[in-house]
C-alpha positions as CSV (number, residue, x, y, z in Angstrom):
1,X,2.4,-1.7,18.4
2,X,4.4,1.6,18.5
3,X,2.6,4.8,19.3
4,X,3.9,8.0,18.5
5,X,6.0,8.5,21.4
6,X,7.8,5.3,20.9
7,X,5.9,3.3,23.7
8,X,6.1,-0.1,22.9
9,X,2.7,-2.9,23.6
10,X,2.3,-6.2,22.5
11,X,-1.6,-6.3,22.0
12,X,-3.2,-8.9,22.9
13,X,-4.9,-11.4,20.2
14,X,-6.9,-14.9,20.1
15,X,-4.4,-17.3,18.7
16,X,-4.7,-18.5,15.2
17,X,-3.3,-20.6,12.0
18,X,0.2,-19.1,10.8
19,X,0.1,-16.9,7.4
20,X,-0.1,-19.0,4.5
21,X,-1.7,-22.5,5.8
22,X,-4.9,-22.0,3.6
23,X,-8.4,-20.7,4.3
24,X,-8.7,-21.9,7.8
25,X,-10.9,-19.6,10.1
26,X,-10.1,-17.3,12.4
27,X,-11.1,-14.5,14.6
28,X,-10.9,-11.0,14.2
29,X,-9.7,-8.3,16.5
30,X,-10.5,-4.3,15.0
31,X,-8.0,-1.7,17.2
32,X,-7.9,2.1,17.2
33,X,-5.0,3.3,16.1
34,X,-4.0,7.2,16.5
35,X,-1.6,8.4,13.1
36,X,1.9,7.5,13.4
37,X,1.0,4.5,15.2
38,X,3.7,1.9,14.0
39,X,3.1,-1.7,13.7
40,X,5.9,-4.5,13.6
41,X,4.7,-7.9,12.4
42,X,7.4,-10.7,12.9
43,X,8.2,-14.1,12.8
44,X,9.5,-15.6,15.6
45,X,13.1,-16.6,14.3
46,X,13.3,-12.8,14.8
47,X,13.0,-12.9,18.7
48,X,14.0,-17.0,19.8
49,X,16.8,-18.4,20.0
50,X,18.1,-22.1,21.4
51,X,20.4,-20.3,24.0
52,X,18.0,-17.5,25.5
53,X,14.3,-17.6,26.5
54,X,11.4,-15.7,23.9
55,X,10.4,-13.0,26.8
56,X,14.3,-12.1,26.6
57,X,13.9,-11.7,22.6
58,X,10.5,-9.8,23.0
59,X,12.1,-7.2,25.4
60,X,15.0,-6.5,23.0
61,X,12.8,-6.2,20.1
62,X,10.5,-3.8,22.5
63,X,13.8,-2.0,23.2
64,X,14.7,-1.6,19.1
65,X,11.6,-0.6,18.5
66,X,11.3,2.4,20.9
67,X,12.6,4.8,18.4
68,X,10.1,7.6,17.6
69,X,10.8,9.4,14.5
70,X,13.0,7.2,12.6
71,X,12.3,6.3,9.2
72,X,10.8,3.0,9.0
73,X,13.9,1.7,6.8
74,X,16.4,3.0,9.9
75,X,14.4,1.1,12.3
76,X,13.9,-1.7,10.4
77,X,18.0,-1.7,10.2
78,X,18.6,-1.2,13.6
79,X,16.4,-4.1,14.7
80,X,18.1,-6.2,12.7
81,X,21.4,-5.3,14.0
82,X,20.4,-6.4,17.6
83,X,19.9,-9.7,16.4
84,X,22.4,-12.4,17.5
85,X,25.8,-13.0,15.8
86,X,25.4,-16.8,15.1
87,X,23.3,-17.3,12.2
88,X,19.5,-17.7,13.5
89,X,18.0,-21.2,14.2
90,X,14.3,-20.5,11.7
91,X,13.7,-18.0,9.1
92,X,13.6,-14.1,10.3
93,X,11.0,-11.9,9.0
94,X,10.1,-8.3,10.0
95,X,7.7,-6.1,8.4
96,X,6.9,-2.5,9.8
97,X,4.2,-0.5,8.7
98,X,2.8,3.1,9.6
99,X,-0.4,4.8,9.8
100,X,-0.9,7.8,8.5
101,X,-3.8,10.4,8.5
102,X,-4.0,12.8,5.2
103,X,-5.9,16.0,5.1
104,X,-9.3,16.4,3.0
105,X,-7.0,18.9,0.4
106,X,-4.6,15.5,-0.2
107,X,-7.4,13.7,-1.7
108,X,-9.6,13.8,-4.7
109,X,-12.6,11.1,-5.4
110,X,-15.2,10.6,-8.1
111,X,-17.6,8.0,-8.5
112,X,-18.2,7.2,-12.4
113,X,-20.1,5.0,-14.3
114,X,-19.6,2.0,-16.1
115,X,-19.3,3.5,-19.5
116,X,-16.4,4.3,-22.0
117,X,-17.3,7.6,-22.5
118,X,-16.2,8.1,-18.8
119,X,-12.5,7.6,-19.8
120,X,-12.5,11.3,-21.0
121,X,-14.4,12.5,-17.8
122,X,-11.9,11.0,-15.9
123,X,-8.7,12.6,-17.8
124,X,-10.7,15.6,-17.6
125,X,-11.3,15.4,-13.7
126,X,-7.1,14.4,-12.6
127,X,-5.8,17.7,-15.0
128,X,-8.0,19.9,-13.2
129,X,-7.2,18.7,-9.7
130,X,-3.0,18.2,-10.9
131,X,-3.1,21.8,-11.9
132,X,-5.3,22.8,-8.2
133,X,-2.2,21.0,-6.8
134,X,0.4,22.7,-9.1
135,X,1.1,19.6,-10.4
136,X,0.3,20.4,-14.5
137,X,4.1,19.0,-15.3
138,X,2.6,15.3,-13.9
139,X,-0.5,15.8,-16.2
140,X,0.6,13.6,-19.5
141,X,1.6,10.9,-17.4
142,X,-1.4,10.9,-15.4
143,X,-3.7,11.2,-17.8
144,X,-2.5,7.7,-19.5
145,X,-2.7,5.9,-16.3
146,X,-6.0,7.0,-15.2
147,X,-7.4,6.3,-18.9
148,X,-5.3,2.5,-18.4
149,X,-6.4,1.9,-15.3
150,X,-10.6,3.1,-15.9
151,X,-10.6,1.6,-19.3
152,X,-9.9,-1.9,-17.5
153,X,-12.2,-1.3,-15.0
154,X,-15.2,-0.4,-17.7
155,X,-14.1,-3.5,-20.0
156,X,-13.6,-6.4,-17.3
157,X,-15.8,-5.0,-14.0
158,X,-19.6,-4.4,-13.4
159,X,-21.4,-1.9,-11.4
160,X,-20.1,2.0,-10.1
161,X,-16.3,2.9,-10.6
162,X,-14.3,5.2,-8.0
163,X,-11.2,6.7,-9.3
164,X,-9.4,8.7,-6.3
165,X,-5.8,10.6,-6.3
166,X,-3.8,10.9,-3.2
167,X,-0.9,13.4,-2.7
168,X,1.3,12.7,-0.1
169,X,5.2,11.5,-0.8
170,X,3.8,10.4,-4.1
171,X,0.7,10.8,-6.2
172,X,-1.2,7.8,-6.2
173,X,-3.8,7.1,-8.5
174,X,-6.5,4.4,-7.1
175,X,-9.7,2.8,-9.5
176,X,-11.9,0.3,-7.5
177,X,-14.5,-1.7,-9.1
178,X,-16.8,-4.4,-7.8
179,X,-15.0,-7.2,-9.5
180,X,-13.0,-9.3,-7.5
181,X,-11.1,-10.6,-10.7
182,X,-7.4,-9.3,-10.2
183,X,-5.8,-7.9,-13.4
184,X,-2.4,-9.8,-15.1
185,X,0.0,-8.3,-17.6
186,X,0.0,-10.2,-20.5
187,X,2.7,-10.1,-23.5
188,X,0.7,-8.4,-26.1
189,X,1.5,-9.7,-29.9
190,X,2.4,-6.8,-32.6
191,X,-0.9,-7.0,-34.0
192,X,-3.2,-6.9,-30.8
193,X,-5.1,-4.2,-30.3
194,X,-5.8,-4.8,-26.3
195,X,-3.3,-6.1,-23.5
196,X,-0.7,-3.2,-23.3
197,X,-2.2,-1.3,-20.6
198,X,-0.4,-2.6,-17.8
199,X,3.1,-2.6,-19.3
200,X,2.3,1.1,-20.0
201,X,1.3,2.1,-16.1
202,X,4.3,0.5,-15.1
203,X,6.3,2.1,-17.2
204,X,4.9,5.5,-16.3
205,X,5.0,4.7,-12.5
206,X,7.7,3.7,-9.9
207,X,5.3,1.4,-8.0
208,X,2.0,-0.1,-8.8
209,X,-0.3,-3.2,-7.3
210,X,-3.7,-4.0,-6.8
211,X,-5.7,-5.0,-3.3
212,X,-8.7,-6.6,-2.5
213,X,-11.6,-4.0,-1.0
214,X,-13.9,-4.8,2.2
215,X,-17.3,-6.4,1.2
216,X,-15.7,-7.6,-2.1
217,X,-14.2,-5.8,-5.3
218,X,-10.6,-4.6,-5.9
219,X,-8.5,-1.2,-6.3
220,X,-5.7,-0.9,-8.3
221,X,-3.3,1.7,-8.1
222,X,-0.4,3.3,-9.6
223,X,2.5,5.7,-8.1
224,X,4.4,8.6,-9.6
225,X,7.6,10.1,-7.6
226,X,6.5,13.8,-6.9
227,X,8.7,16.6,-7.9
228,X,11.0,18.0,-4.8
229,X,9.2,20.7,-4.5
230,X,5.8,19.9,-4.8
231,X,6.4,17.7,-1.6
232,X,5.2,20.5,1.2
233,X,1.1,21.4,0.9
């Protein structure tokens, strides 16, 4: 962990089964993090090597790490460019991630129901809040994606719907549901009437995924690259 002013802590956690060995239990640890907080996760191909013991690899990473206000692509670079010459002895991983705190006026959040006539409702809700933010060039756009992305959520989940917007570097346009069935693209045929609403948020967005949601349920979301100079609030 990184904190804002580039102090650098190795917290300390209950050992457990490596990433990606299956659903074997394990125990979990909840910290407080302040915003800017950075965290590095790592493999340890990163840090060991045959010729020089792990505590010397974990105080070199501690010193890359001890940049504040880098970008996290700079830092990323320059940790890698402390690593040895030879090529390394086990795969090398490093992810780096950084928490953030938005202001109420960044947000927007509406709980709908479950029914199709909520698709409008929702269009109707982003333009109003995209033109609050000066944002009425991103409306069209928008608009599709949030009637996509709802429209899924009506036809394939149960229960309460929660569309949200966030602007911050981008807009991004979250729908949760209760369903923890995660949505595919599919190759829709000429004649199908369903399947294309995917293809079309990514093709309207630079970046778009879905996550699972604590105490079950998904979100799916969709970012749009913000206009330079609707960047400052």
């Amino acid at each position: 962990m990184i904190d804002p002013h580039g102090k650098v802590t190795f917290p300390d956690l209950p050992a457990g089964a490596p990433l990606g060995t299956g659903l074997v239990p394990f125990e979990a640890v909840e910290l407080e993090l302040p915003p800017g907080t950075q965290l590095a996760f790592y493999t340890d191909g990163l840090i060991e090597t045959r010729d020089a013991d792990i505590d010397a690899g974990m105080r070199q990473l501690s010193a890359s790490l001890a940049q504040p206000g880098r970008s996290l692509e700079r830092l990323c670079s320059s940790v890698i460019e402390t690593l040895p010459t030879q090529p390394p002895s086990d795969d090398v991983t490093l992810l780096l991630s950084r928490t953030r705190a938005l202001s109420p006026s960044q947000t927007a959040t509406w709980d709908l129901p479950s029914d199709p006539a909520v698709v409008h409702t929702a269009r109707t809700f982003v333009t109003r809040r995209l033109a609050k933010w000066g944002l009425d060039r991103m409306a069209p756009s928008t608009e599709l994606i949030v009637s996509e992305l709802v429209t899924n959520a009506v036809r394939h989940a149960t229960g309460r719907i929660r569309l949200r917007l966030i602007r911050h570097e981008v807009l991004t346009c979250e729908v949760s549901d209760a369903s923890d069935c995660l949505p595919h693209r599919r190759q829709a045929r000429s004649l199908d009437e369903s399947g294309r609403g995917l293809r079309i948020v990514s093709q309207l967005s630079q970046r778009q995924g879905c996550r699972s949601t604590t105490g079950g349920g998904k979100t799916v979301w969709a970012e749009q690259e913000l206009p330079r100079d609707a960047w400052t609030i």
